[in-house]
Structure formats: structure tokens, C-alpha cells
C-alpha positions in Angstrom: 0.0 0.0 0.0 1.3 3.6 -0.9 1.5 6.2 1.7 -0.6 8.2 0.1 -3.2 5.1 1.0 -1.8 4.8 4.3 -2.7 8.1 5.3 -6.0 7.9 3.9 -6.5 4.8 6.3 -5.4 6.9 9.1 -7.6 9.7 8.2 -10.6 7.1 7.7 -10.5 5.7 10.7 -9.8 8.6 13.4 -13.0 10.5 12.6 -13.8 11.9 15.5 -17.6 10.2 15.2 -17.1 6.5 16.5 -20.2 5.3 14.0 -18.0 7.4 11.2 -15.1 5.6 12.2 -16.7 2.3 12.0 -18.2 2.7 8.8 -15.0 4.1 7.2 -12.6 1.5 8.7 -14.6 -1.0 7.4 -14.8 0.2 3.8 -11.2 1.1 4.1 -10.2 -2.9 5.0 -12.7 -3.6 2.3 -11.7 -1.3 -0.7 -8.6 1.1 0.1 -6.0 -1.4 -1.3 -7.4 -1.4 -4.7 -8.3 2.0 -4.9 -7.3 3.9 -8.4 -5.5 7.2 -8.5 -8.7 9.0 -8.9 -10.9 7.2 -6.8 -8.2 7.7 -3.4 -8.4 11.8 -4.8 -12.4 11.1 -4.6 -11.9 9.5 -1.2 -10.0 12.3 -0.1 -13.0 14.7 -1.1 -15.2 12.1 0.7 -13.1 12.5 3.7 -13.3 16.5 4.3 -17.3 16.0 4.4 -19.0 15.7 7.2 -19.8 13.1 9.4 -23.3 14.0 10.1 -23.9 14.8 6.4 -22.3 11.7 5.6 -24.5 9.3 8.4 -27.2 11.7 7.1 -26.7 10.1 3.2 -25.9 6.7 4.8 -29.2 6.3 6.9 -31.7 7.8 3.4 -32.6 10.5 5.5 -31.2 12.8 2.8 -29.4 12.3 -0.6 -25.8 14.5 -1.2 -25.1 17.3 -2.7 -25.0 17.2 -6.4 -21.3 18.2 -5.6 -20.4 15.8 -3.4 -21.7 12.9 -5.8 -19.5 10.5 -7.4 -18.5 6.9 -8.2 -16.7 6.2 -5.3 -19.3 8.0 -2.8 -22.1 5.7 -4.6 -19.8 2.3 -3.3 -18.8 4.0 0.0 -23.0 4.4 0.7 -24.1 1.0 -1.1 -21.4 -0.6 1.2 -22.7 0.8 4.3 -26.3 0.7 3.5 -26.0 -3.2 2.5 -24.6 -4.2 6.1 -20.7 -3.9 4.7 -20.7 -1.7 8.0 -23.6 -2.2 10.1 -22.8 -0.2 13.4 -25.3 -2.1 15.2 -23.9 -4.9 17.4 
């Protein structure tokens, strides 16, 4: 793994917001390795949202931004919507 990835990880996974973190460790162990150049600058954008917008997105009670909408963001909230990172026992 690069360091670039690496310090995505770290960024992933101390959130601040422990269901955050558990959602984003979880797709990081999942997807991070195989991440393309343009999806780990997409995860990057992903990363400076925030965590109650993003739990917001994940739970359907709203939708994102059109600016905030991409590929990556699509398989981050299908992950954690399909039980890829159920924060719930």
C-alpha cells in the first residue's frame, strides 16, 4: 500500500464520530487497497465532508449534494447501506 493510501486509512479511521469511524474502517479494510488514483483523490473529497452529512446520506434520510456525488461516494453508501458496516452490534 502507498503512503498516500496509508494516510487515507489513518484519516478514515480517526473521525472523530465512532459510528463514522466504524463505517470508514470497514470500507477502508474492504476497498482502500485497490483503490485507483482518482478514486483515493475522490476518497480524499469524501473524507473533508462531514460526518453528520455523511451518516445523514448513509441512513436515506437525505441524498448528497450534487457536488459531493460520485462513483466512489455511490460504493462508500451502497457498502454501508448493505450491512458492509452495520454499526449495530
Amino acid at each position: 500500500m502507498t503512503d498516500r493510501l496509508k494516510r487515507l486509512a489513518y484519516r478514515a479511521q480517526r473521525r472523530g464520530f465512532k459510528e463514522a469511524d466504524i463505517i470508514f474502517q470497514r470500507f477502508t479494510e474492504a476497498h482502500l487497497a485497490g483503490f485507483s488514483p482518482d478514486e483515493a483523490d475522490e476518497f480524499e473529497r469524501i473524507l473533508d465532508l462531514h460526518d453528520q452529512d455523511i451518516l445523514s446520506w448513509v441512513m436515506g434520510r437525505s441524498e448528497p449534494p450534487t457536488e459531493a456525488q460520485g462513483p466512489l461516494l455511490e460504493k462508500f453508501l451502497a457498502f454501508a447501506r448493505n450491512g458492509g458496516a452495520s454499526i449495530v452490534g
